[in-house]
C-alpha positions in Angstrom: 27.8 -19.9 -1.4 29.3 -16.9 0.7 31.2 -16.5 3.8 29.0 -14.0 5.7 30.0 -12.5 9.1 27.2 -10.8 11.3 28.5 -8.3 14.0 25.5 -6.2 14.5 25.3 -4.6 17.9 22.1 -4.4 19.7 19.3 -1.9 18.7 19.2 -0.5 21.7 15.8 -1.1 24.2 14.2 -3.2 20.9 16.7 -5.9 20.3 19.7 -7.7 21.0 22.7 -8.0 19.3 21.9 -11.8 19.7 17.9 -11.2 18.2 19.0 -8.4 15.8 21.6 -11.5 14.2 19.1 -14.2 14.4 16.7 -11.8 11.8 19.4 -11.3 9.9 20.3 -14.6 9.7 16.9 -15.8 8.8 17.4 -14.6 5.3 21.0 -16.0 4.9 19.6 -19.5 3.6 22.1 -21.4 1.6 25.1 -19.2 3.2 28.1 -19.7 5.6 26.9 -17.7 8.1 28.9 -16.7 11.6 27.7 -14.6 14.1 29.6 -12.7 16.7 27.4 -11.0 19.3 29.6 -7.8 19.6 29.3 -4.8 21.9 31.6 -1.6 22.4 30.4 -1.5 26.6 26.7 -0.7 26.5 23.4 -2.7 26.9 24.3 -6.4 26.0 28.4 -6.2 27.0 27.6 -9.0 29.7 26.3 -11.5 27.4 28.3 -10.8 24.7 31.4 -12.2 26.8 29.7 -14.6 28.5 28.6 -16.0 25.1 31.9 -16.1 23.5 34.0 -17.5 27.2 30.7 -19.6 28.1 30.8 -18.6 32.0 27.5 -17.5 34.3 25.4 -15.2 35.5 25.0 -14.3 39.1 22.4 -12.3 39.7 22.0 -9.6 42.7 20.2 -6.5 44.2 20.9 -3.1 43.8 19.8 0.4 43.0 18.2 1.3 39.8 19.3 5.1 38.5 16.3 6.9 41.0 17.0 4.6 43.6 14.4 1.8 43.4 15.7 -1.6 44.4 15.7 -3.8 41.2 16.9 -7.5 40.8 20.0 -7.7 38.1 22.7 -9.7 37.0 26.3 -9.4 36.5 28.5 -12.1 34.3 31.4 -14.9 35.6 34.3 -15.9 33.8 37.5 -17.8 34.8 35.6 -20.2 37.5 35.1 -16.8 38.6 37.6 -15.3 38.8 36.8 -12.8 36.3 33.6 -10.5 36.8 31.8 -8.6 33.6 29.3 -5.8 34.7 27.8 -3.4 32.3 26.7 -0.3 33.4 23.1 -0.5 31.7 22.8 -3.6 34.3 22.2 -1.0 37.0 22.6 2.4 36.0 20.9 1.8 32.4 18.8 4.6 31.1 16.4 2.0 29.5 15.3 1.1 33.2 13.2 4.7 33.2 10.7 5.9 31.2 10.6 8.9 29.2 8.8 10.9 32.3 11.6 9.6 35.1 14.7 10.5 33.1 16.3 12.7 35.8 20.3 13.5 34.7 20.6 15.9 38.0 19.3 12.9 40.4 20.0 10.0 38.5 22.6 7.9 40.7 25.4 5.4 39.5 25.1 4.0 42.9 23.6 0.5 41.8 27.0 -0.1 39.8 28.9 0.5 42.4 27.0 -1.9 44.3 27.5 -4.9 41.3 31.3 -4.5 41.5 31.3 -4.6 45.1 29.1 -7.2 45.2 31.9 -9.2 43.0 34.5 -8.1 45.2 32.5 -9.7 48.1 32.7 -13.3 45.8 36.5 -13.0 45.4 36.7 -11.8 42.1 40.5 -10.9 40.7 39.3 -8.6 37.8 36.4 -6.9 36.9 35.4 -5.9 33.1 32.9 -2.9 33.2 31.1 -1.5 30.1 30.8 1.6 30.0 27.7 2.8 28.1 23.8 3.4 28.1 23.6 5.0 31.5 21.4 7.1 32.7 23.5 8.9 34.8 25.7 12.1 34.8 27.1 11.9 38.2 30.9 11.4 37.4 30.7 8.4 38.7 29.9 9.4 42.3 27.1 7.3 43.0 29.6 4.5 42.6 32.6 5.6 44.2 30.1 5.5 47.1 28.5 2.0 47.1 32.2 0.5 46.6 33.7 0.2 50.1 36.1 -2.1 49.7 38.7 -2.0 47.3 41.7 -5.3 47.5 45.2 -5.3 46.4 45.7 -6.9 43.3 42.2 -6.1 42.1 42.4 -5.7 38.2 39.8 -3.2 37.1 39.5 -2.7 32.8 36.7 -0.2 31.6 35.6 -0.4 28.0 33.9 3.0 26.4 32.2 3.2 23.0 33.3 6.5 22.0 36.5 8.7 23.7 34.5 12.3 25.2 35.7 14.2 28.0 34.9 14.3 31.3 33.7 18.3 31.4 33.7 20.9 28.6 31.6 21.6 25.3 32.9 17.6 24.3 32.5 16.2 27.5 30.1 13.5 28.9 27.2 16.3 30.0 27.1 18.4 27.1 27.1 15.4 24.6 25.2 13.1 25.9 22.7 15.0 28.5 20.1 15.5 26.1 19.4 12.3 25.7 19.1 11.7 29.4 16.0 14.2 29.7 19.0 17.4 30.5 17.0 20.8 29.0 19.8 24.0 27.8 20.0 25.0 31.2 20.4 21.6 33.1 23.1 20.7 30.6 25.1 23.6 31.6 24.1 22.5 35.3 25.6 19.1 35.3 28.2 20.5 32.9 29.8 22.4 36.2 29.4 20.2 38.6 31.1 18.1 37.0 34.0 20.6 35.8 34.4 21.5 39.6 34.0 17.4 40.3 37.0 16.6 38.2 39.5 19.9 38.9 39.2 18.3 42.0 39.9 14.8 42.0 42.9 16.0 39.5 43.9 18.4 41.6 44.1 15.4 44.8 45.2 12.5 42.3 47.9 14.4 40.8 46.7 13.5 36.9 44.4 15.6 34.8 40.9 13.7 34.3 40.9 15.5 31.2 43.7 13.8 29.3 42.1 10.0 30.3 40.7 8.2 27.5 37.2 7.6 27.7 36.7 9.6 31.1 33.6 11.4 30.3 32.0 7.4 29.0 28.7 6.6 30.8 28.4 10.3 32.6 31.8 10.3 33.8 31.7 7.2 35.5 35.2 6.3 33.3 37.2 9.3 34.8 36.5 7.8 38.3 37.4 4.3 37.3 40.5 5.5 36.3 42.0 8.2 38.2 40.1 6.8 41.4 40.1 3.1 41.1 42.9 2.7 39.1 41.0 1.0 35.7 42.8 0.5 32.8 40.8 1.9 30.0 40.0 0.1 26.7 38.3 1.5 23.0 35.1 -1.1 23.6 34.7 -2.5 20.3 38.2 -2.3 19.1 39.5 -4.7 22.4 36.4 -7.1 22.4 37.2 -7.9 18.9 40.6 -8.7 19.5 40.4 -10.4 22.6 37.7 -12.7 21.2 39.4 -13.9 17.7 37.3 -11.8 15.4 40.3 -11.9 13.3 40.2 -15.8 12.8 36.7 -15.4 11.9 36.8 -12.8 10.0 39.1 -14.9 7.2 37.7 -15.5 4.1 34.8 -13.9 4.5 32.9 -12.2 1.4 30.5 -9.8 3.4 30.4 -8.5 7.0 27.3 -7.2 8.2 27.1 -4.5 11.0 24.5 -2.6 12.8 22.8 -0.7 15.3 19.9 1.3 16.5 20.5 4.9 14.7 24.0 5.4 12.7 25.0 8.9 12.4 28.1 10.9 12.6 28.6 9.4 16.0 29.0 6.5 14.6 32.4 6.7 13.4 34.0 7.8 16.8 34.1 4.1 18.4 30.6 2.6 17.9 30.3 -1.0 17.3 30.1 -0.9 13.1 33.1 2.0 13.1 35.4 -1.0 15.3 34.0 -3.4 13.0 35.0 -1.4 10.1 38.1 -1.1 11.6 38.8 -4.5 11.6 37.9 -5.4 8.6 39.7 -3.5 6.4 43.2 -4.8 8.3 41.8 -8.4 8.6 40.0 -9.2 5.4 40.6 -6.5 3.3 38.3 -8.0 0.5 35.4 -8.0 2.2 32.4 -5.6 1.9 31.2 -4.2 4.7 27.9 -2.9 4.8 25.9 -0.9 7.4 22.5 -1.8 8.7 20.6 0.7 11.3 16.8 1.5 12.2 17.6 4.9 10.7 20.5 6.3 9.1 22.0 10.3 9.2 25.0 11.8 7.6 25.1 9.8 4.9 28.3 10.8 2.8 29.5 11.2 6.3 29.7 7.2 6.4 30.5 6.7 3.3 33.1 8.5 3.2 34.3 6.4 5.9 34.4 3.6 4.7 31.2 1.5 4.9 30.4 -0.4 1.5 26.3 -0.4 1.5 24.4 1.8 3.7 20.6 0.0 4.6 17.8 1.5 6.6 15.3 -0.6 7.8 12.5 1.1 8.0 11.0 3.7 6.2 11.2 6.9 7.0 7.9 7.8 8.1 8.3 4.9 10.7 9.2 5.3 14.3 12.9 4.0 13.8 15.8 3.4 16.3 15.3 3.1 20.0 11.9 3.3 19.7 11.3 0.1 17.3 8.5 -2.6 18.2 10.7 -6.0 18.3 8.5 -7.9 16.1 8.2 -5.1 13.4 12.0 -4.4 13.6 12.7 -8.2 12.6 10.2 -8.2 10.0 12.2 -4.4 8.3 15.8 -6.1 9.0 14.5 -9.3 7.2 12.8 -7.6 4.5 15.3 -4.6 3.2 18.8 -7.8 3.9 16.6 -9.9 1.5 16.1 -6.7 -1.0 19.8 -5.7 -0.7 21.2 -9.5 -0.8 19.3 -10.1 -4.0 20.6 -6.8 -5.3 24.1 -7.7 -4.5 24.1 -11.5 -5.9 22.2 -9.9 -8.9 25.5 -7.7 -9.5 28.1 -10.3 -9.3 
């Protein structure tokens, strides 16, 4: 029997970091098996921490990324004294379709209004996640929807990987692409938000630039910080260690780690790179292998560290983001049961 460890992060608009562990655990008969729902700051940060503190949900309205009013939740910890927002909650790019992605309108407005609606409950700190907006506003929309701000407040951002706020590295050039942004809009929303942040660090005194993580979730981590005053955290890296991964991790034989699409990007803060991480300081023995809907840069990861790379699906299959649920339990149960029985087979 092997000590297994599953810290697969969610497959993002398909599955959960809790369903993506439950079909990998499936196939884990006769195994010591621990999950740990992880998440670097995007879609599934709330109920990752609220699993692992056991607090509640309060849900709330606010704007979605175009402005519709949508009911969505925010987490409590501490008796409430701690509030966890994610800014997929609001501002999440999976809340449009293909056809509404809009990077130039798209508002981080209905983030704003989730912190100050925990502000408004007396809340003494506020974790944000930053990751899987929709949104390349620098943060505007929600500098704007948060009108009170109390002394003492503790604000901590965490961002997946550290971009930029402007430039050919920063949050609009990397990531507005993906958000519907065309050559030309790219270079748009690239300048706004180069003349956004020569401002603010020209009025705060610091240079957005140098901040860790500014240019996460479309700049809304430069405005945390330099604005509001966040401290600003590597996502995966600090959720691991402020939830006793390291205790878990002890003795394990195998770690597990996922997510959606695993590329080159994955190695600059995504959930498996932190995981990685982790390992090899924590249970050096361990293997740790890679599971993804589709896999890129292949010597790229390996190269990095990763023990086994696994693709689900095949790869004339719609992979990724785009994954039916039910058939992307079905390829993570079937390829874990082909690469477990090749593993035992080899020991």
């Amino acid at each position: 029997m092997m000590k297994i460890l599953l810290a697969i992060d969610s497959f993002k608009g398909c599955l959960s970091t809790f369903e993506a562990e439950e079909a990998a655990a499936s196939v884990l008969v006769g195994d010591e098996v621990i999950r740990v729902p992880v998440s670097d700051g995007g879609e599934g940060f709330t109920d990752c921490w609220v699993e692992c503190f056991g607090g509640s949900y309060r849900e709330c309205r606010a704007k979605d990324p175009i402005g519709r009013e949508i009911t969505t939740r925010y987490g409590l910890l501490d008796k409430g004294k701690t509030a966890v927002i994610e800014t997929a909650a609001a501002s999440g790019i999976t809340l449009l379709s293909s056809a509404e992605r809009d990077p130039v309108r798209a508002s981080s407005f209905g983030t704003g209004q989730l912190i100050q609606d925990a502000i408004n409950q007396g809340v003494e700190r506020i974790y944000i996640g930053l990751g899987g907006s929709a949104t390349v506003d620098g943060g505007v929309g929600l500098l704007q929807a948060v009108t009170s701000l109390p002394d003492g407040l503790e604000i901590h951002a965490f961002y997946d990987t550290d971009i930029p706020f402007y430039g050919p590295s920063g949050a609009a050039c990397i990531y507005g692409p993906q958000k519907g942004a065309d050559p030309a809009t790219v270079a748009l929303l690239d300048r706004r938000l180069e003349n956004l942040g020569k401002e603010w660090s020209r009025q705060y005194g610091k240079d957005i630039q140098t901040i860790p993580g500014a240019g996460a979730a479309g700049g809304i981590g430069g405005a945390l910080a330099l604005i509001l005053g966040a401290g600003m955290h590597r996502g995966i890296r600090t959720f691991l260690e402020w939830t006793g991964f390291r205790k878990k991790v002890e003795g394990a034989a195998l770690v597990i780690t996922g997510e959606g699409k695993a590329d080159s990007q994955t190695v600059t803060g995504k959930v498996p790179s932190g995981v990685l991480e982790a390992v090899k300081a924590w249970a050096p023995e361990a293997q740790v292998w890679l599971m993804a809907g589709k896999i890129e840069d292949r010597d790229s990861l390996l190269a990095h560290g990763f023990d086994r790379l696994i693709q689900i699906t095949p790869e004339n299959a719609m992979s990724g983001n785009y994954l039916d649920k039910q058939f992307a339990v079905s390829c993570i149960q079937r390829s874990l049961s082909r690469e477990l029985q090749d593993f035992r087979n080899q020991q």
